[in-house]
PATIVO-801287 format. One record per residue (C-alpha): x negated, y negated, z; residue number from 1; chain; residue in one letter. Coordinates in steps of 0.001 Angstrom, whole numbers, always signed. Each point is the difference from the previous one (the first is absolute). Layout:
BEGIN
+---------+---------+---------+-----+--------+--------+
|      c1 |      c2 |      c3 | num | chaine | residu |
+---------+---------+---------+-----+--------+--------+
|       X |       Y |       Z | NUM |      A |      A |
...
+---------+---------+---------+-----+--------+--------+
//
This chain:
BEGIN
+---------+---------+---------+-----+--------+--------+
|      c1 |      c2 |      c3 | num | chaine | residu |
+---------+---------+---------+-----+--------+--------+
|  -99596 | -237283 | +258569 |   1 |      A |      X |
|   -1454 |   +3562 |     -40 |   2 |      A |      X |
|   +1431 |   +2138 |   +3251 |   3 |      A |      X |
|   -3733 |    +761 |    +522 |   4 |      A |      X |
|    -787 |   -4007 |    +218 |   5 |      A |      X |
|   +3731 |    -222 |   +2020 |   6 |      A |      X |
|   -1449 |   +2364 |   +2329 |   7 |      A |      X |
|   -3135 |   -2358 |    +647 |   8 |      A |      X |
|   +1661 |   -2888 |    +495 |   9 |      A |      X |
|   +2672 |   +1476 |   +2188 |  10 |      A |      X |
|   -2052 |   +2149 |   +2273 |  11 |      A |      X |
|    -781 |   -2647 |   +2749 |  12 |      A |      X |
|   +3474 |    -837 |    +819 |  13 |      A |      X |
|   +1227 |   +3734 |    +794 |  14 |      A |      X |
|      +4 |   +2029 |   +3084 |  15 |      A |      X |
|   -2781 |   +2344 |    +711 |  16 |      A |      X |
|   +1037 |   +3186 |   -1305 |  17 |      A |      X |
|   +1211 |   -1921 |   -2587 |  18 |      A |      X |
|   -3234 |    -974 |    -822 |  19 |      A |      X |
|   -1705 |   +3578 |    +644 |  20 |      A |      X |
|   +2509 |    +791 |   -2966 |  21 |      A |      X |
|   -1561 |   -3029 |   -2475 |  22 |      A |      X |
|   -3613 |    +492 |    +911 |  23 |      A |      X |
|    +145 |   +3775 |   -1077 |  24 |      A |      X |
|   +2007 |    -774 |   -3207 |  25 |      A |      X |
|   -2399 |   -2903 |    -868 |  26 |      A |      X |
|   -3079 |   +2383 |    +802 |  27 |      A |      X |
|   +1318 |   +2478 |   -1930 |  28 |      A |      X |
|   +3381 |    -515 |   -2367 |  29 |      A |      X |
|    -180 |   +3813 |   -1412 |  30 |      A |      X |
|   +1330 |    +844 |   +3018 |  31 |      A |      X |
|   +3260 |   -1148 |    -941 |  32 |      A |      X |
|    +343 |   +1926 |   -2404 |  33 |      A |      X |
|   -1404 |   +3219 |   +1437 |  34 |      A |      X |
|   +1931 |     -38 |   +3154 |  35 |      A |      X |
|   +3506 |    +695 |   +1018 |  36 |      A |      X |
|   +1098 |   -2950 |   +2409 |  37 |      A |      X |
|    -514 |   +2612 |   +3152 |  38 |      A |      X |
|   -3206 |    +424 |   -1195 |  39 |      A |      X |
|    -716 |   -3767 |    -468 |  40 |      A |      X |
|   +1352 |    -458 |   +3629 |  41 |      A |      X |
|   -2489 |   +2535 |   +1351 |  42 |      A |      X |
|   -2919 |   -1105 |   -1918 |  43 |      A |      X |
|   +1080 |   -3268 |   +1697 |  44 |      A |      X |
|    +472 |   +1068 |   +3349 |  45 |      A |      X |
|   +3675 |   -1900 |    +105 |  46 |      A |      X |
|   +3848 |   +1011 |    -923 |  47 |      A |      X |
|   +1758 |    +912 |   -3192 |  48 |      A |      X |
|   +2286 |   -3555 |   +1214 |  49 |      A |      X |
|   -3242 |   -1723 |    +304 |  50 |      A |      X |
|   -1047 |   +1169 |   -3607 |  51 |      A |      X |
|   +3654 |   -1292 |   -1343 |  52 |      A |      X |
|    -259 |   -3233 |   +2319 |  53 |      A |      X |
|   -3382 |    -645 |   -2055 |  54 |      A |      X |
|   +1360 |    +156 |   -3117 |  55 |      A |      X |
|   +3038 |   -2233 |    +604 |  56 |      A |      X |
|   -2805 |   -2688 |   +1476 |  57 |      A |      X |
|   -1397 |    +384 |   -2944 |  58 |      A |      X |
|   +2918 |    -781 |   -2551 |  59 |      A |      X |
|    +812 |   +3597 |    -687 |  60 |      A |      X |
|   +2977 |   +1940 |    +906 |  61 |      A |      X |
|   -1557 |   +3215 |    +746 |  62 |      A |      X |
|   -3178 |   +2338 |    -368 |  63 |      A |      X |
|   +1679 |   +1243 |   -3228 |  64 |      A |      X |
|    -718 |   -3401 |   -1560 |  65 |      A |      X |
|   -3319 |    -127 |   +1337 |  66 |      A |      X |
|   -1331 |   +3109 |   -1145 |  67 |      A |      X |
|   +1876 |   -1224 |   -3913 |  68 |      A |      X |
|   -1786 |   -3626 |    +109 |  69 |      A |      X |
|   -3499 |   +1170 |   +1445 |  70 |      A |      X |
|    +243 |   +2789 |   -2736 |  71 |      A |      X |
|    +556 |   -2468 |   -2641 |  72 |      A |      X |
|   -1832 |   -2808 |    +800 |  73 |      A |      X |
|   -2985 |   +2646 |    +534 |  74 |      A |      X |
|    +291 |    +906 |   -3482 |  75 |      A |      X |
|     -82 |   -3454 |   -1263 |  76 |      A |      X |
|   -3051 |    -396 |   +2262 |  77 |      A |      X |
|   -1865 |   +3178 |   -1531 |  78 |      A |      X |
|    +975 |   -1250 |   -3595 |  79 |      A |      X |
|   -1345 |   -3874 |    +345 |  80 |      A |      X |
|   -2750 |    +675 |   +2408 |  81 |      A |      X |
|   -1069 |   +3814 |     +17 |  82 |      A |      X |
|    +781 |   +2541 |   +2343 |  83 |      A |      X |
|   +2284 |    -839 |   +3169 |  84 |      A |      X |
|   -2511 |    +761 |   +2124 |  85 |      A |      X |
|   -2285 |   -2826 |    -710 |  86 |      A |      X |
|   +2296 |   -2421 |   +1679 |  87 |      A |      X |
|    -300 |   +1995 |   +3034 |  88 |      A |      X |
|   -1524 |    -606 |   +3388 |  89 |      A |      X |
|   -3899 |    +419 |     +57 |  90 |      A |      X |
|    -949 |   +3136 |   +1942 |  91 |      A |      X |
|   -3385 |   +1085 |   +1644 |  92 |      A |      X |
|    -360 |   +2374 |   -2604 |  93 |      A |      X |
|    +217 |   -1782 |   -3430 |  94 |      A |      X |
|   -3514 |   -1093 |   -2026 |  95 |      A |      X |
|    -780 |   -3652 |    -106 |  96 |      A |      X |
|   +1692 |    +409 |   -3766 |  97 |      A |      X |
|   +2934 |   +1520 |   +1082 |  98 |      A |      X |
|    +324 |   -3369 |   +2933 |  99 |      A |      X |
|   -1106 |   -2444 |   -2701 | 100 |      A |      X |
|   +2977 |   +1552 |   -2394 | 101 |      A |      X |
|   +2953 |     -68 |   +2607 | 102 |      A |      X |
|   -1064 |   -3630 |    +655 | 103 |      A |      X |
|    -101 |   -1224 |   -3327 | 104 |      A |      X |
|   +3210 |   +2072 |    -267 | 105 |      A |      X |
|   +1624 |   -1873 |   +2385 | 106 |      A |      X |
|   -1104 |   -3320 |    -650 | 107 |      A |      X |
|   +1341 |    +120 |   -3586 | 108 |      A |      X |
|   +3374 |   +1442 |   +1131 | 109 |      A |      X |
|     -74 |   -3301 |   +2496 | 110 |      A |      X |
|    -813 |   -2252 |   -2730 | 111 |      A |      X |
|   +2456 |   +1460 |   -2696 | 112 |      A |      X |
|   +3081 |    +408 |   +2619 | 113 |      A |      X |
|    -360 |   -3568 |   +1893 | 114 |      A |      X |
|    -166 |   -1490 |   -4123 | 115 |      A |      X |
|   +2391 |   +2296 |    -831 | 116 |      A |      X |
|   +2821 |   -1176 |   +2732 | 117 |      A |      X |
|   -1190 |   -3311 |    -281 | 118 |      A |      X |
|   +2926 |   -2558 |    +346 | 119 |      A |      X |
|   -1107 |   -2559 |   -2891 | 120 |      A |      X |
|   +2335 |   -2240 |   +1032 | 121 |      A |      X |
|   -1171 |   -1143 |   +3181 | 122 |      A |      X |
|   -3246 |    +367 |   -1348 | 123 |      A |      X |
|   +1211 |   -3029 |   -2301 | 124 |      A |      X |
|   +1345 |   -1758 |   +3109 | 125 |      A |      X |
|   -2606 |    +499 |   +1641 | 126 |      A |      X |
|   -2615 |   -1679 |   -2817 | 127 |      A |      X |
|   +2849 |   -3082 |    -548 | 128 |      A |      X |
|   -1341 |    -905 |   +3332 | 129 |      A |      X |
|   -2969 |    +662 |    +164 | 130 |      A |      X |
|    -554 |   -2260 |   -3133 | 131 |      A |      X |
|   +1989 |   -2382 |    +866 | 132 |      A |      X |
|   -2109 |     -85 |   +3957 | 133 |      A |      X |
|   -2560 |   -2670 |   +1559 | 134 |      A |      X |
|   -1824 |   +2528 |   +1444 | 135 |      A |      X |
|    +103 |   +3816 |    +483 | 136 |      A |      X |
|    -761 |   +1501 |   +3516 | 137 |      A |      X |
|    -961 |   +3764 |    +217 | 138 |      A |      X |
|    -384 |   +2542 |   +3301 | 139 |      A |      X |
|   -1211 |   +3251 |    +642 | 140 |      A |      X |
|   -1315 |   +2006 |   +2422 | 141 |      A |      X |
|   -2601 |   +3188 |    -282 | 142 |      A |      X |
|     +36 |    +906 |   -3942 | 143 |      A |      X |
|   +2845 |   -2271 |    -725 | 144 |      A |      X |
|   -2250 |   -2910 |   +1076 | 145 |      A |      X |
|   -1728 |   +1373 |   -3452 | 146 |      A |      X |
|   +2892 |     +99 |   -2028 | 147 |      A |      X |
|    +292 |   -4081 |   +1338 | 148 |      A |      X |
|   -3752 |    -602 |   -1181 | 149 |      A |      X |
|    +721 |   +1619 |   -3298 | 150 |      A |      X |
|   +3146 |   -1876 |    -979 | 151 |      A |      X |
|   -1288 |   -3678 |   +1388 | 152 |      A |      X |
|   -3303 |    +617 |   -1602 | 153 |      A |      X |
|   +1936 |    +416 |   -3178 | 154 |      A |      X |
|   +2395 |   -2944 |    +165 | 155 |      A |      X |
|   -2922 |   -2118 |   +1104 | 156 |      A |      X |
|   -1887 |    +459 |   -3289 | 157 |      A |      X |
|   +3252 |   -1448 |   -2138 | 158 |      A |      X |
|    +212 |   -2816 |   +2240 | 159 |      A |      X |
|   +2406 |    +885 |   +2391 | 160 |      A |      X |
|     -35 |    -895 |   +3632 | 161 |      A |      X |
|     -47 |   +3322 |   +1696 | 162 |      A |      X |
|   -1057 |    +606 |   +3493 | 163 |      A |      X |
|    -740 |   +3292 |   +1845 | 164 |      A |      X |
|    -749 |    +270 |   +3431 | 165 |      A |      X |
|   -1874 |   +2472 |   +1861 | 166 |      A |      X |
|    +419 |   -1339 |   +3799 | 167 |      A |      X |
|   +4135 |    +294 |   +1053 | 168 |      A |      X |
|    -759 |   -3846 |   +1951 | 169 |      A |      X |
|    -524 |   -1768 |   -3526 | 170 |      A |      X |
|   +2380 |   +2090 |   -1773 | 171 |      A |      X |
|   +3029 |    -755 |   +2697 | 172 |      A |      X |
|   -1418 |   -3773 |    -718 | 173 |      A |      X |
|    +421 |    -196 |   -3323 | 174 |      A |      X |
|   +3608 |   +1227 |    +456 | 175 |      A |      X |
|    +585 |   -2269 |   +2000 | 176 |      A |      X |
|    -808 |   -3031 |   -1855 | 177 |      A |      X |
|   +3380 |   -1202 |   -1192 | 178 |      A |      X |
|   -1438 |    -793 |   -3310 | 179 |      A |      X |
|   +2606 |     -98 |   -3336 | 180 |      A |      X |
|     +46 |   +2640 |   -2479 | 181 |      A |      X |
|   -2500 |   +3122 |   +1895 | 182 |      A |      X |
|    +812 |   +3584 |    -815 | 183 |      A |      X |
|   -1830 |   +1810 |   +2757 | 184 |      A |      X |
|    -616 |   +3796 |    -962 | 185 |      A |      X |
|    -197 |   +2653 |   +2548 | 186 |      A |      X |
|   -1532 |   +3673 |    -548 | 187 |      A |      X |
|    +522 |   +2902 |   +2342 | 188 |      A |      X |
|    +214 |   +3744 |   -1353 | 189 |      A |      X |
|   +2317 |    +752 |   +2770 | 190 |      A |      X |
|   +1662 |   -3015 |    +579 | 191 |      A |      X |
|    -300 |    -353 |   +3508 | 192 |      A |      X |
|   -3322 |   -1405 |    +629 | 193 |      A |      X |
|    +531 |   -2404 |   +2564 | 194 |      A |      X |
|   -2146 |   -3034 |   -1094 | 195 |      A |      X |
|   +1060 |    +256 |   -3482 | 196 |      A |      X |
|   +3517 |    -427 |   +1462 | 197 |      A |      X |
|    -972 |   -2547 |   +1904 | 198 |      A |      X |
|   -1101 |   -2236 |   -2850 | 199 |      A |      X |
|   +2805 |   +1081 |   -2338 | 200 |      A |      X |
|   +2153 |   -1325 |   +3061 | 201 |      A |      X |
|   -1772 |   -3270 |    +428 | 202 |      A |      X |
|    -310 |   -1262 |   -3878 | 203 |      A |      X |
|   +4104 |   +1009 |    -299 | 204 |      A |      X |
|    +617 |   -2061 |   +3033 | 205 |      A |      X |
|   -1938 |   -3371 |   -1950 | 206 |      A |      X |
|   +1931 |    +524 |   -2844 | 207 |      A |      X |
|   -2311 |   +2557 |   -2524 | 208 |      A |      X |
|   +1524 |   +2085 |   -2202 | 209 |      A |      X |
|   -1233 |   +3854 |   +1118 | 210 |      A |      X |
|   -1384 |   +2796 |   -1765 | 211 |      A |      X |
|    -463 |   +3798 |   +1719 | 212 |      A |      X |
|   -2436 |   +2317 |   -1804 | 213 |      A |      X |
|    +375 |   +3416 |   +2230 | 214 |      A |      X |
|   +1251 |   +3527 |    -691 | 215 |      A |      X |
|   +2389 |    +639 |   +2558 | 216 |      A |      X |
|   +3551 |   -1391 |   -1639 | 217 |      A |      X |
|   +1937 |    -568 |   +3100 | 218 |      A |      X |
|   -3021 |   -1520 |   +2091 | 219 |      A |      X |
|     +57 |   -2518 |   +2010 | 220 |      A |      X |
|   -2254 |   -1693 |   -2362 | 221 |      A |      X |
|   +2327 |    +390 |   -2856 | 222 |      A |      X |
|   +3165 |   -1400 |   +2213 | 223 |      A |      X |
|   -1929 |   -2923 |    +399 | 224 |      A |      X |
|   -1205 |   -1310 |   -3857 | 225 |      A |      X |
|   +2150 |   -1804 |   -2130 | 226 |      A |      X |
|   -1150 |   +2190 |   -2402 | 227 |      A |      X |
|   -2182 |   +3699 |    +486 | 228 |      A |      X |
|   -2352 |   +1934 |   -2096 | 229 |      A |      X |
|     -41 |   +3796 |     +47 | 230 |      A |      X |
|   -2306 |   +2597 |    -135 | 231 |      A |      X |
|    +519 |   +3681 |    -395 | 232 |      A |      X |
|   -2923 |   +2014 |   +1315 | 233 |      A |      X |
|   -1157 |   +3216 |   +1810 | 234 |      A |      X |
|   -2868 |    -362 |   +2222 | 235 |      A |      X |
|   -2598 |   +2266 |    +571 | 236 |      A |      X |
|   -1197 |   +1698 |   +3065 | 237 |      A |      X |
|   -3230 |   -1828 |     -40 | 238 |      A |      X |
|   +2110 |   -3354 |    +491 | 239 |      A |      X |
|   -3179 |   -2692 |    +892 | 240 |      A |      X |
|   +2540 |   -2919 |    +182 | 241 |      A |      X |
|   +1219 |    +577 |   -3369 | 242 |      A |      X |
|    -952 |   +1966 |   -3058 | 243 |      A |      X |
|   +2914 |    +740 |   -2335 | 244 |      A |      X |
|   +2343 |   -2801 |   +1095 | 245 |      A |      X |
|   -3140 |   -2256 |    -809 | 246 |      A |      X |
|    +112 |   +1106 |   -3175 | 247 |      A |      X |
|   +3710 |   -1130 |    -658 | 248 |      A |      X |
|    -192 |   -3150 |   +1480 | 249 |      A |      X |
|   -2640 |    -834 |   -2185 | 250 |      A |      X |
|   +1860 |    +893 |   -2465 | 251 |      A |      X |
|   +2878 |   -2300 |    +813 | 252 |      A |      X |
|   -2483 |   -2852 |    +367 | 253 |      A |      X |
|   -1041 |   +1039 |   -3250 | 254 |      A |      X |
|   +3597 |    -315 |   -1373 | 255 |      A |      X |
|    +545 |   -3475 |   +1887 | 256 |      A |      X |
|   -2701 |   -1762 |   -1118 | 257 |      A |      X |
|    +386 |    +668 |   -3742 | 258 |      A |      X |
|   +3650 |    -927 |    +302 | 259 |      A |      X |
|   -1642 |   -3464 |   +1316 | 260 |      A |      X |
|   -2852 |    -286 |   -2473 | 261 |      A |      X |
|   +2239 |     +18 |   -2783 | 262 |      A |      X |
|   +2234 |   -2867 |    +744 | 263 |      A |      X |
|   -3199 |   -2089 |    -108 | 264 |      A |      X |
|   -1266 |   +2421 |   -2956 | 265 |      A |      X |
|   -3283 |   -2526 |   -1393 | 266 |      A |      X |
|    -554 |   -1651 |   +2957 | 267 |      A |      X |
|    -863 |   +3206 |   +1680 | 268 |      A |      X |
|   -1820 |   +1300 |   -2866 | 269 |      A |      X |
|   -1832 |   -2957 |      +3 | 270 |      A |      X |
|    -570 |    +130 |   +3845 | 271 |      A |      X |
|   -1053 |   +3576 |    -296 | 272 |      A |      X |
|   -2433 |    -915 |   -2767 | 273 |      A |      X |
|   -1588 |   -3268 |   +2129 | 274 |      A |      X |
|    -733 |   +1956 |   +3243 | 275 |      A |      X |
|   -1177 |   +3161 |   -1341 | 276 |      A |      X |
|   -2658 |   -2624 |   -1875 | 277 |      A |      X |
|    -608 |   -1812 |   +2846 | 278 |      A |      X |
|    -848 |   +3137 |   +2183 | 279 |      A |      X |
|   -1251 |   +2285 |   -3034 | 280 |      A |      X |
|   -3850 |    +647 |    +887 | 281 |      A |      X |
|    -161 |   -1068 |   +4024 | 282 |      A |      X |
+---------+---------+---------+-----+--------+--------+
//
């Protein structure tokens, strides 16, 4: 995981001026490398301690490795993607182009970081059961509901019996039906969405086997699953619900679905084929 996506997911669990620390850093990385750590302190209104406290929350020993990793991973950034600063925060002052660019900036950083640290073997696990399952349930709340839609949608048209549920009542219901063979997928970007728990909690109690999609690693979300999904993202300031995290869950869904398509390879070519007749033309 980049620090930049470690700061993301991490951000939520620290102490305020902790967090005064990661939301000027996220806004603005340069800074980093611009700034002595006094003058990263000041800029962030805390302590040279609290400065070194961040970094050690954040996997780091010290602001010397900081300013080394942000400085490299920035250049790796401005060499795949364009300049470092179109994966920065949107400001009042940039042209609609300049918004559009950081956003497509960051959504392809999302997408080839969560592939890129993608563990393929629980992906594998993960598609052993779900071929192997008498029916797939699927939760989400806000844009993850979405995500849900997207991925039952998909399994529906190969003949799969996927279900996705967009009132918490019927999706704690259909966890709770102690039914042989479920896996029960649950999406939250931060892992701690209460509901989603809530049927995660529920279809592990009746026996399902568990899947977490979220981006938060040590979540309460990803405690839960048998097995968890990761994405790596950087949100935007303009955060309706989701934007970039969207993006890489989709992506994931993307991934997960093939894996499944291909064990049945002609039947869901064949599938594919009979309901895009059947629908081509209404």
């Amino acid at each position: 995981m980049s620090i930049q996506s470690t700061i993301e997911a991490t951000t939520a669990s620290l102490s305020p001026s902790l967090q005064r620390i990661a939301a000027i850093v996220r806004e603005r990385p340069q800074i980093v490398l611009e700034s002595t750590i006094n003058q990263l302190a000041e800029a962030c209104e805390t302590s040279v301690a609290s400065v070194v406290r961040f970094c050690q929350a954040i996997g780091l020993t010290g602001y010397a490795q900081l300013r080394v990793t942000l400085a490299t991973e920035l250049g790796k950034q401005a060499a795949q993607f364009g300049p470092s600063d179109q994966g920065a925060e949107i400001s009042p002052t940039d042209t609609l182009e300049q918004a559009a660019r950081k956003i497509t900036t960051l959504e392809l950083m999302a997408i080839d970081e969560t592939l890129g640290t993608l563990d393929f073997a629980v992906m594998e696990t993960i598609i052993d059961h779900v071929e192997s399952a008498s029916r797939i349930i699927l939760y989400g709340i806000g844009a993850s509901q979405f995500v849900a839609d997207d991925l039952q949608h998909k399994l529906f048209r190969i003949g799969r019996e996927a279900f996705s549920f967009r009132d918490p009542h019927e999706a704690w219901s259909a966890a709770a039906l102690p039914i042989g063979g479920v896996v029960a997928l649950g999406i939250s970007h931060s892992g701690e969405t209460h509901e989603t728990l809530k049927f995660l909690q529920i279809a592990a109690d009746n026996g399902a086997y568990t899947v977490g999609l979220t981006g938060v690693p040590g979540s309460s979300l990803a405690k839960l699953a048998d097995a968890t999904l990761l994405t790596k993202v950087r949100e935007s300031t303009f955060r309706a619900g989701a934007m970039v995290s969207r993006i890489a869950q989709l992506a994931l869904i993307d991934c997960l679905f093939t894996g499944i398509a291909q064990r049945r390879y002609r039947f869901t070519v064949d599938a594919l084929r009979r309901t895009r007749e059947v629908t081509r033309g209404t």
